[in-house]
PDB file of N, CA, C and O in Angstrom:
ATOM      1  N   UNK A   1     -17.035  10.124  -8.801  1.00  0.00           N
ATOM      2  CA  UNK A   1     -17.249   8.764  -8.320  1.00  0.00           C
ATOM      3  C   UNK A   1     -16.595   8.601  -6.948  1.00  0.00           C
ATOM      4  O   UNK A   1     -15.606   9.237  -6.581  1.00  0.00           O
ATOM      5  N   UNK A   2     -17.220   7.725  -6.260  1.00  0.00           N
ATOM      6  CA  UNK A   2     -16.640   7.632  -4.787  1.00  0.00           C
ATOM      7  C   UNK A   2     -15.802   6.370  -4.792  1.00  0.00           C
ATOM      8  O   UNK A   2     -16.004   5.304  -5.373  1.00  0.00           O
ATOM      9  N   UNK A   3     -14.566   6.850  -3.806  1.00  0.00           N
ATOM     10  CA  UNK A   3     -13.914   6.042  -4.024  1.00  0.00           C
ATOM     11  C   UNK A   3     -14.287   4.572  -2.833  1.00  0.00           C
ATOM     12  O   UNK A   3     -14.471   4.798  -1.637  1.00  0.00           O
ATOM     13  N   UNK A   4     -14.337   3.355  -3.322  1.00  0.00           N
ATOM     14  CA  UNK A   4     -14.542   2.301  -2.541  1.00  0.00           C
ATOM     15  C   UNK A   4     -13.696   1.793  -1.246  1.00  0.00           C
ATOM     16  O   UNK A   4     -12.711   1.071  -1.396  1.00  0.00           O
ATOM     17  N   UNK A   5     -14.175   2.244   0.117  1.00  0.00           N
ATOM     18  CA  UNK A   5     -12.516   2.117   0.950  1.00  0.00           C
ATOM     19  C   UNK A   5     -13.129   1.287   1.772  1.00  0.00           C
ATOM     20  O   UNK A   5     -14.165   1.700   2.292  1.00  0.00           O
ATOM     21  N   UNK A   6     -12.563  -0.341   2.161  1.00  0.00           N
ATOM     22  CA  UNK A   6     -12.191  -1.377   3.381  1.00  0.00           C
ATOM     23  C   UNK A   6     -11.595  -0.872   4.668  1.00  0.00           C
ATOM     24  O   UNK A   6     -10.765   0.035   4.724  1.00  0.00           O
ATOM     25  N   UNK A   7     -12.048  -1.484   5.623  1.00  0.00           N
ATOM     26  CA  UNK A   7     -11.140  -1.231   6.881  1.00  0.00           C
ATOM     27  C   UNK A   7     -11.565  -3.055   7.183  1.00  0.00           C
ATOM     28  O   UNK A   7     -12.639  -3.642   7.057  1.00  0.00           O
ATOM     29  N   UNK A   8     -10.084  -3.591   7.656  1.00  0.00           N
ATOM     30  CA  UNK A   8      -9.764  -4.731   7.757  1.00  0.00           C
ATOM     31  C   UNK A   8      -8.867  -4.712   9.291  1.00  0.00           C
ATOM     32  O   UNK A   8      -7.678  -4.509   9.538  1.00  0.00           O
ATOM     33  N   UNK A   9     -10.030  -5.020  10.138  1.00  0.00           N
ATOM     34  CA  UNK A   9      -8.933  -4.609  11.425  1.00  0.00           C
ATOM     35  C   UNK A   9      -8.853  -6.153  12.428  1.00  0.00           C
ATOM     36  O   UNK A   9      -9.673  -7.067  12.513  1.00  0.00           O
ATOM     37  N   UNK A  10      -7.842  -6.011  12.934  1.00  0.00           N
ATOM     38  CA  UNK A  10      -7.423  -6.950  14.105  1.00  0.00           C
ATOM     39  C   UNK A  10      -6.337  -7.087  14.711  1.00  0.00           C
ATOM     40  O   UNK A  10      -5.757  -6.011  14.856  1.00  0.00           O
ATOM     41  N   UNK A  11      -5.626  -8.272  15.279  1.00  0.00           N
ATOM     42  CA  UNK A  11      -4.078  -7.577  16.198  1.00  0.00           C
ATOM     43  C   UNK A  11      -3.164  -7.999  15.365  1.00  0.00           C
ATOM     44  O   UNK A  11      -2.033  -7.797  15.808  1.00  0.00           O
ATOM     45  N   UNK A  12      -3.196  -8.660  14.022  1.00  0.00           N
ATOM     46  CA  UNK A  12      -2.289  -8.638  13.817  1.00  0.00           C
ATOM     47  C   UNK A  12      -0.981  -9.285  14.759  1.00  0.00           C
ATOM     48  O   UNK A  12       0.037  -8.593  14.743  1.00  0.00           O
ATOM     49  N   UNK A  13      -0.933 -10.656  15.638  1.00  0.00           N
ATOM     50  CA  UNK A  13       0.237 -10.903  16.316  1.00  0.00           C
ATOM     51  C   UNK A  13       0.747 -11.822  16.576  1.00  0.00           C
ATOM     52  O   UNK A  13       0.800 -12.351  17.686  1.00  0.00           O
ATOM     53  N   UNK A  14       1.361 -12.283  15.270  1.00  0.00           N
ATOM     54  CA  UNK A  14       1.441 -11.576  14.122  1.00  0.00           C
ATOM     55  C   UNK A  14       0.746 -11.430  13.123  1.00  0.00           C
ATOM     56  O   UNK A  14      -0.385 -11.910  13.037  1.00  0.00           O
ATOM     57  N   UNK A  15       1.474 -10.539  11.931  1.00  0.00           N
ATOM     58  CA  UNK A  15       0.237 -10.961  10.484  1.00  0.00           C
ATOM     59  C   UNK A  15       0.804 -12.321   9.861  1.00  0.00           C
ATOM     60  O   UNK A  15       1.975 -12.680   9.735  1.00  0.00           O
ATOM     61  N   UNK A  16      -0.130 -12.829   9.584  1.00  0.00           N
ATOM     62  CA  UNK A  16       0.073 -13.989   8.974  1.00  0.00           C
ATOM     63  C   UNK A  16      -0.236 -14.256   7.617  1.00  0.00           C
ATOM     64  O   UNK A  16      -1.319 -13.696   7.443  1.00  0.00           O
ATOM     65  N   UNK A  17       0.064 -14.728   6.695  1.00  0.00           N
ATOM     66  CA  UNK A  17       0.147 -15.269   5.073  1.00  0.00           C
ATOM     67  C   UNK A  17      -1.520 -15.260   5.000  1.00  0.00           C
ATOM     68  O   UNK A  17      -1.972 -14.748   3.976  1.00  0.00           O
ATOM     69  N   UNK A  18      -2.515 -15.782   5.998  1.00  0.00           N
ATOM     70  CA  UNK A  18      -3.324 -16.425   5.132  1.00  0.00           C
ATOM     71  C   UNK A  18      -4.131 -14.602   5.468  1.00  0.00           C
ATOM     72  O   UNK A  18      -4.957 -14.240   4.631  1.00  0.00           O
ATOM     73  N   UNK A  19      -3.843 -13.705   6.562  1.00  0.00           N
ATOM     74  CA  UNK A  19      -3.949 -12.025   6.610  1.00  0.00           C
ATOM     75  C   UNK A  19      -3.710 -11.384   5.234  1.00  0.00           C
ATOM     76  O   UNK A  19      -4.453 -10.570   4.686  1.00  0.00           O
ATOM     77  N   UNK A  20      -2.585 -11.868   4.777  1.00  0.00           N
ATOM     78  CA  UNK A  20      -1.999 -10.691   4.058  1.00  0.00           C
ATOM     79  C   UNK A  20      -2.843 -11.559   2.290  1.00  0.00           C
ATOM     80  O   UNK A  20      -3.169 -10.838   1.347  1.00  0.00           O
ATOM     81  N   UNK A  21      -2.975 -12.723   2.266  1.00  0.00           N
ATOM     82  CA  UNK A  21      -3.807 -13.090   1.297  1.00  0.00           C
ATOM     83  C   UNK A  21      -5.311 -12.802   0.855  1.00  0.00           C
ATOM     84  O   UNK A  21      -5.857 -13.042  -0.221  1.00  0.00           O
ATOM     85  N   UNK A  22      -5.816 -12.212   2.019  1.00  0.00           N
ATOM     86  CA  UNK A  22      -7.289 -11.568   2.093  1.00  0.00           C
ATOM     87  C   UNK A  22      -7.047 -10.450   1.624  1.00  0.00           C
ATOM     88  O   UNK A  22      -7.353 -10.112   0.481  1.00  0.00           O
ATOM     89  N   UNK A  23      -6.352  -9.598   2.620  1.00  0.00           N
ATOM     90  CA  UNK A  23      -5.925  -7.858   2.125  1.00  0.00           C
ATOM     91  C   UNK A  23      -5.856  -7.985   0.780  1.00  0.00           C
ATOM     92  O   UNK A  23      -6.747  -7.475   0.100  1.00  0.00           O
ATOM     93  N   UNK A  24      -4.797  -8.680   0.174  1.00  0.00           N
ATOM     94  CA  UNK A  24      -4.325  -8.236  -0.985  1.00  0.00           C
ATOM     95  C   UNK A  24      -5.839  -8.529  -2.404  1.00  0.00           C
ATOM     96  O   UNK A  24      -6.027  -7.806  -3.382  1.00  0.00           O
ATOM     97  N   UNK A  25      -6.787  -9.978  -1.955  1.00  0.00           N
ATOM     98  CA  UNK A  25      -7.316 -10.147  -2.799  1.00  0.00           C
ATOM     99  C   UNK A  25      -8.500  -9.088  -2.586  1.00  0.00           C
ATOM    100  O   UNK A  25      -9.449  -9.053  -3.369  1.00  0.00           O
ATOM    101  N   UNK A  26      -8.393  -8.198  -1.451  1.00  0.00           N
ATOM    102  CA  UNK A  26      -9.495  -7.532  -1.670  1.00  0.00           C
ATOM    103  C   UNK A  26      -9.696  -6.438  -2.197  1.00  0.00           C
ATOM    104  O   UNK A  26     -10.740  -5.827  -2.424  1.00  0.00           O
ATOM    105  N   UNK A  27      -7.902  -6.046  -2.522  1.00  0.00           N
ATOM    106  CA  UNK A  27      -8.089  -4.707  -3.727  1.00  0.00           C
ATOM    107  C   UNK A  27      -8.809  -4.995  -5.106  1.00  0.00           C
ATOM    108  O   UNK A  27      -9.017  -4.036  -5.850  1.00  0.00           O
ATOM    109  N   UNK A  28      -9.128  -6.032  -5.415  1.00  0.00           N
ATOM    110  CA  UNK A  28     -10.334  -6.331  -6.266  1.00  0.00           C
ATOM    111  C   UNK A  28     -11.201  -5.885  -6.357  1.00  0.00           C
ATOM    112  O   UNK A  28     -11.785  -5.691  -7.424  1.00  0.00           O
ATOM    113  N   UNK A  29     -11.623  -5.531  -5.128  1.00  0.00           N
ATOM    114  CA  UNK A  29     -12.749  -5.056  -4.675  1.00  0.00           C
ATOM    115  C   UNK A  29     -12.929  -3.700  -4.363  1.00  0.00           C
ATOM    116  O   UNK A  29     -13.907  -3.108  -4.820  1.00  0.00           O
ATOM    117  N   UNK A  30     -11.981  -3.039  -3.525  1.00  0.00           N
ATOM    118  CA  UNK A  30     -12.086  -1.944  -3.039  1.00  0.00           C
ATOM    119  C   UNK A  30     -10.556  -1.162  -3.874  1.00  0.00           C
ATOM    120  O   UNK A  30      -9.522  -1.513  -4.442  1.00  0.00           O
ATOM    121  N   UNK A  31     -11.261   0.034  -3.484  1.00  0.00           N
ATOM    122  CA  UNK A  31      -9.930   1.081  -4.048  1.00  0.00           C
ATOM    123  C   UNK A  31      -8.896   1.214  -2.928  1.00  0.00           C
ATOM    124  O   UNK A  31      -7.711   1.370  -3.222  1.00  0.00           O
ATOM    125  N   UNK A  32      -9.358   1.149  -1.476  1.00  0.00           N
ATOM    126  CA  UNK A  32      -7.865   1.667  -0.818  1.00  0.00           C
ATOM    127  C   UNK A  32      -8.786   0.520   0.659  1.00  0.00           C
ATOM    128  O   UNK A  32      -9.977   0.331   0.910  1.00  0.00           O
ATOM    129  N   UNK A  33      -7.636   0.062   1.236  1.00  0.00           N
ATOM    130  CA  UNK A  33      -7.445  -0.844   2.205  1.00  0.00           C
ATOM    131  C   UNK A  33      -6.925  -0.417   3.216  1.00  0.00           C
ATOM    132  O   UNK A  33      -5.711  -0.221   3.181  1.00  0.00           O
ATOM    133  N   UNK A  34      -7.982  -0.018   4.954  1.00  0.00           N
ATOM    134  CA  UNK A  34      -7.076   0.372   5.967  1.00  0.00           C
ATOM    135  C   UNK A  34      -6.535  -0.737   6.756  1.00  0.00           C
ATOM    136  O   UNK A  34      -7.305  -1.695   6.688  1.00  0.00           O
ATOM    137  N   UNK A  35      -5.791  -0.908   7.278  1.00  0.00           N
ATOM    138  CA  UNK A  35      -5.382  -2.369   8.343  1.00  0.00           C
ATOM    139  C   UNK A  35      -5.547  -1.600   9.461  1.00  0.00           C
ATOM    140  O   UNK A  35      -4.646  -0.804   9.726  1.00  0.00           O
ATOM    141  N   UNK A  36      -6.714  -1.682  10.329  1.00  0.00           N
ATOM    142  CA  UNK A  36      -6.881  -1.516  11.393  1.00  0.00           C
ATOM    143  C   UNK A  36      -5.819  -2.717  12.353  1.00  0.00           C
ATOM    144  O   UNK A  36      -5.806  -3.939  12.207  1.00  0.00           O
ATOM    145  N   UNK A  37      -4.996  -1.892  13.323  1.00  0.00           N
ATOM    146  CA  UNK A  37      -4.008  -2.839  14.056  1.00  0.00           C
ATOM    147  C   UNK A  37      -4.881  -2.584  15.241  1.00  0.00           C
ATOM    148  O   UNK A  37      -5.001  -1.421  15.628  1.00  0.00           O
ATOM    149  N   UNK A  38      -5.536  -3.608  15.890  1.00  0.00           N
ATOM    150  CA  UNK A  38      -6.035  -3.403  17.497  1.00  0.00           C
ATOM    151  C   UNK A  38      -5.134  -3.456  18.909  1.00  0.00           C
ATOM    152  O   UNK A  38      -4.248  -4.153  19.403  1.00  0.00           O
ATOM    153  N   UNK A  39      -5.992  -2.175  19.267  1.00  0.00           N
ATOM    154  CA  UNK A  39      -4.706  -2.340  20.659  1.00  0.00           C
ATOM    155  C   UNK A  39      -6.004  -2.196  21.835  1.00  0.00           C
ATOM    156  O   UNK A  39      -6.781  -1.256  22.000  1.00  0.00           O
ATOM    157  N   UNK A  40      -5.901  -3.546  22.587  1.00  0.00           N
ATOM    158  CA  UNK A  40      -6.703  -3.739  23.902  1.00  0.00           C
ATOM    159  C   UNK A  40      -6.018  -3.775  25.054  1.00  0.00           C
ATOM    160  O   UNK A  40      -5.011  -4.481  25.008  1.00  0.00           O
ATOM    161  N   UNK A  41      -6.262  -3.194  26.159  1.00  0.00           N
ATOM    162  CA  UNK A  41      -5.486  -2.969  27.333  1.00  0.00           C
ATOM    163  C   UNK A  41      -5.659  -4.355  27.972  1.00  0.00           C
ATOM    164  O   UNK A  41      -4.799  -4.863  28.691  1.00  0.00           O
ATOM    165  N   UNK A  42      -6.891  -4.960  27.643  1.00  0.00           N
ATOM    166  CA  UNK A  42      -6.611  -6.217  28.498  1.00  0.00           C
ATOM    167  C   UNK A  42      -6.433  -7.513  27.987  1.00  0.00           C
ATOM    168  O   UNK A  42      -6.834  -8.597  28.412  1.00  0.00           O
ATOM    169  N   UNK A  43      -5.621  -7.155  26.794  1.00  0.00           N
ATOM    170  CA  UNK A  43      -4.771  -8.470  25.889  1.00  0.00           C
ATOM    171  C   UNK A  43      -3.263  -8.381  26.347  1.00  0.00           C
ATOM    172  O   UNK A  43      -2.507  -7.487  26.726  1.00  0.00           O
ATOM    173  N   UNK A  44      -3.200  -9.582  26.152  1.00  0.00           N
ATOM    174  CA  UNK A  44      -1.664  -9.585  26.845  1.00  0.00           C
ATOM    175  C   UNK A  44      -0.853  -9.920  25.061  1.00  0.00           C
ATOM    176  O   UNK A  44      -0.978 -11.080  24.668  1.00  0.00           O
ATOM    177  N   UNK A  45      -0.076  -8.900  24.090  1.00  0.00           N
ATOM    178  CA  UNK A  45       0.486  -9.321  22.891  1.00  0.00           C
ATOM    179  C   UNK A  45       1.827  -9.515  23.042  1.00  0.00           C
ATOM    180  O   UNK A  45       2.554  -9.100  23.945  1.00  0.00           O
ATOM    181  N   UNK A  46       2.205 -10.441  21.710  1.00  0.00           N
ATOM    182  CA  UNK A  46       3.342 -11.150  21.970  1.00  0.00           C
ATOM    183  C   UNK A  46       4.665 -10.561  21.464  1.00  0.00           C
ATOM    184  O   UNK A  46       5.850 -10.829  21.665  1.00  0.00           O
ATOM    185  N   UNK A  47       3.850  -9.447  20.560  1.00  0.00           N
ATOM    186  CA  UNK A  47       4.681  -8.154  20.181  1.00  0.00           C
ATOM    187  C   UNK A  47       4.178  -6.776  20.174  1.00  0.00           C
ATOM    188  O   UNK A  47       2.955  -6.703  20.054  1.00  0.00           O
ATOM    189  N   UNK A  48       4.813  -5.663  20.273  1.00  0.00           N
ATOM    190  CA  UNK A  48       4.535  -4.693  20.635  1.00  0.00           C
ATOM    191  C   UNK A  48       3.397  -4.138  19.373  1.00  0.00           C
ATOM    192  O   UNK A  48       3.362  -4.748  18.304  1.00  0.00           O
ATOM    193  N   UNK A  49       2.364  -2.763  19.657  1.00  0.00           N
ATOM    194  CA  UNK A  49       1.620  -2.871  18.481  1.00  0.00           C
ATOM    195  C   UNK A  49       2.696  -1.767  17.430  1.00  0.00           C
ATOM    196  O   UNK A  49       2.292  -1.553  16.287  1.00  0.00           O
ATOM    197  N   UNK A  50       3.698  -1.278  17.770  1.00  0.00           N
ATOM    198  CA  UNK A  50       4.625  -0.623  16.824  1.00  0.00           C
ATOM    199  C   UNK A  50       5.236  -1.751  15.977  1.00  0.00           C
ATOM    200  O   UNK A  50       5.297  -1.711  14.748  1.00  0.00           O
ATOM    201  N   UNK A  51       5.667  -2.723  16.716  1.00  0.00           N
ATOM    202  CA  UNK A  51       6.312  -3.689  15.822  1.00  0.00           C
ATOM    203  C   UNK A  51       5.726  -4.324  14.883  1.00  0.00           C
ATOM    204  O   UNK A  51       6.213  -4.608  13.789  1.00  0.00           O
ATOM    205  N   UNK A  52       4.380  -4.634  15.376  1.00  0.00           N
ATOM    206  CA  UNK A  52       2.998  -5.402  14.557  1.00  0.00           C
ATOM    207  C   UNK A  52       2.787  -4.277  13.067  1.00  0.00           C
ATOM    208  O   UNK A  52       2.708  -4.737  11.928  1.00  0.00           O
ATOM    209  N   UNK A  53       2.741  -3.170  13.299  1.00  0.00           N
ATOM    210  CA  UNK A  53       2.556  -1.964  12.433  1.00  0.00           C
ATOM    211  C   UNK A  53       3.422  -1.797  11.363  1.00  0.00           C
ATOM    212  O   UNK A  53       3.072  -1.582  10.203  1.00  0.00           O
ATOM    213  N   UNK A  54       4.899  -1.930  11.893  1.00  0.00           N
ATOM    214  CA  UNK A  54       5.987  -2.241  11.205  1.00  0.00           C
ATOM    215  C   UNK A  54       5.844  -2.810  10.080  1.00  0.00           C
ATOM    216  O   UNK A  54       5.773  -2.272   8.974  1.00  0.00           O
ATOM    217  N   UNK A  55       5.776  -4.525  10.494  1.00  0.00           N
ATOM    218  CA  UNK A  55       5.567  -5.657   9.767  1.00  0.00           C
ATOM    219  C   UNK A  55       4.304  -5.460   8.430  1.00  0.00           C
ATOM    220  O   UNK A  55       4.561  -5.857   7.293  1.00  0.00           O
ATOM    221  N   UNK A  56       3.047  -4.845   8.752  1.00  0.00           N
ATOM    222  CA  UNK A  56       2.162  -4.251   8.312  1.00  0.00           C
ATOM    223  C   UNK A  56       2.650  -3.380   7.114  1.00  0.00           C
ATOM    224  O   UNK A  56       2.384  -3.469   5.916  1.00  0.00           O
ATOM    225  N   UNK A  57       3.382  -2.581   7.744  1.00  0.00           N
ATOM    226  CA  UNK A  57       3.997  -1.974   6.494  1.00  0.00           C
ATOM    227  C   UNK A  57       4.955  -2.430   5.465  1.00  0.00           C
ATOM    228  O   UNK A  57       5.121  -2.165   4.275  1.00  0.00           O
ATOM    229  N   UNK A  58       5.522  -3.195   6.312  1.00  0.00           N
ATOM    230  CA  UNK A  58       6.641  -3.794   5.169  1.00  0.00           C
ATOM    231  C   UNK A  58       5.909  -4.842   4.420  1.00  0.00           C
ATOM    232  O   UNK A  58       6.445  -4.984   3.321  1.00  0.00           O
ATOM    233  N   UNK A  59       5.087  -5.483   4.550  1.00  0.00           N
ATOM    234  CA  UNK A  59       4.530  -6.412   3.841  1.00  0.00           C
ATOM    235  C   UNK A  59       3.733  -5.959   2.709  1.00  0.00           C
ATOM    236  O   UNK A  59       3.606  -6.563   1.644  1.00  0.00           O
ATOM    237  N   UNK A  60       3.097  -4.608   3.098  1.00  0.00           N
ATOM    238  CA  UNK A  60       2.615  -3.796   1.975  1.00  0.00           C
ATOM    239  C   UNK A  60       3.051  -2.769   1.037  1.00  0.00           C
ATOM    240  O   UNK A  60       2.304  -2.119   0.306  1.00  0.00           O
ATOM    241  N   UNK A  61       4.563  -2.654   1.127  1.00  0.00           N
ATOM    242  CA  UNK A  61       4.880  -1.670   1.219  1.00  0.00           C
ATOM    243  C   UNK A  61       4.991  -1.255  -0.458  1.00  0.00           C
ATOM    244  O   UNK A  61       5.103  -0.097  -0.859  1.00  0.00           O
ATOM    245  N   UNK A  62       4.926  -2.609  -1.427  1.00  0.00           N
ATOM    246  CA  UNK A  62       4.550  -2.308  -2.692  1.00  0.00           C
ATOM    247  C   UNK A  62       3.247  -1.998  -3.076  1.00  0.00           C
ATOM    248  O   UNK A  62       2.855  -2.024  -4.243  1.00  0.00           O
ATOM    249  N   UNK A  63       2.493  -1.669  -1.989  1.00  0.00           N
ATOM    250  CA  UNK A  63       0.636  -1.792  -2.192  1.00  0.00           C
ATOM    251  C   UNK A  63       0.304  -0.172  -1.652  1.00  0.00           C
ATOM    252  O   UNK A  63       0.044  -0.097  -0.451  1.00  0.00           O
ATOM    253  N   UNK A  64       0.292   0.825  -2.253  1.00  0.00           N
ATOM    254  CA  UNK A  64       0.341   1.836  -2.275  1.00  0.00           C
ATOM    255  C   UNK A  64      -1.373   2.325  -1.406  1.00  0.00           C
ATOM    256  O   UNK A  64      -1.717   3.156  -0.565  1.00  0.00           O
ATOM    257  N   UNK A  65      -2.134   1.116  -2.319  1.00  0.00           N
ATOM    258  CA  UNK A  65      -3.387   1.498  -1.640  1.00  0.00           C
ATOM    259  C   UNK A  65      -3.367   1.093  -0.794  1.00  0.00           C
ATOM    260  O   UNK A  65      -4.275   1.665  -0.191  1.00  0.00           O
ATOM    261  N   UNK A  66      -2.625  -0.104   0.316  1.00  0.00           N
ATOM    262  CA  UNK A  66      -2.958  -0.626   1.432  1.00  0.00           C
ATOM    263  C   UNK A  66      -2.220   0.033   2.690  1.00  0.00           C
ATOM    264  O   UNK A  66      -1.016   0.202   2.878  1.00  0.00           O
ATOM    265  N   UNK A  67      -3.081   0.282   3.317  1.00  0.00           N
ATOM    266  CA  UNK A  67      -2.417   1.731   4.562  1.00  0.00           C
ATOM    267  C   UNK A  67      -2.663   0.466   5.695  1.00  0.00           C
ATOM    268  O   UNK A  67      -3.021  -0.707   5.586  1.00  0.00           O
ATOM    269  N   UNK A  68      -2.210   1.488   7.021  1.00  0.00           N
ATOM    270  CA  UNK A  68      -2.277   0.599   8.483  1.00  0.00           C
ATOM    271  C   UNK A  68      -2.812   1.857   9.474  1.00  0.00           C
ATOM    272  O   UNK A  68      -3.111   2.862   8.828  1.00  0.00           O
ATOM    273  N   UNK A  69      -2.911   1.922  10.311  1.00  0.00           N
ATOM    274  CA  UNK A  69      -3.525   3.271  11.646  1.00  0.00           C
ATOM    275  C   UNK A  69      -3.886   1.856  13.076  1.00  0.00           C
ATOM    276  O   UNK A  69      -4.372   0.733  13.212  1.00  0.00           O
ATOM    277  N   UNK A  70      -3.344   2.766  13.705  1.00  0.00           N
ATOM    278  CA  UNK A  70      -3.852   2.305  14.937  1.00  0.00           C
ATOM    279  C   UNK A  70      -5.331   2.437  15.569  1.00  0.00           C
ATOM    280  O   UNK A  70      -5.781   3.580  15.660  1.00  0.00           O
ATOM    281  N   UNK A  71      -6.328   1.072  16.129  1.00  0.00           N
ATOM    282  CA  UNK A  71      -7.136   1.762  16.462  1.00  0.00           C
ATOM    283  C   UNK A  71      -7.461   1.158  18.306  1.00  0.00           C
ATOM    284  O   UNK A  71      -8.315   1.714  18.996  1.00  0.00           O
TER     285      UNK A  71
END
């Protein structure tokens, strides 16, 4: 069986409650969750995208299926 995989991307800057309330309800749905973090050269962010990534992780960090990657 194939496994069902999301990619959920944006900047993240920050993640916000009503972000991390989608992700989470969508392991319902899918087996594994990527958080695409966007990095555009001609956005000006209000935090770095390591720090954004960070946060990403720590918020998931009990969610084994929910990963992050830069894109």
């Amino acid at each position: 069986m194939k496994s069902k995989i999301a990619v959920f991307p944006g900047s993240f800057d920050p993640i916000t409650k009503g972000h991390e309330n989608i992700i989470i309800r969508s392991l319902s749905l899918f087996d594994k969750v990527i958080v695409g973090v966007g990095v555009n050269i001609d956005k000006r962010y209000v935090f770095s995208v390591d720090q954004r990534k960070k946060w990403i992780d720590e918020t998931f960090a009990d969610y084994p299926q929910i990963t992050s990657e830069f894109y």
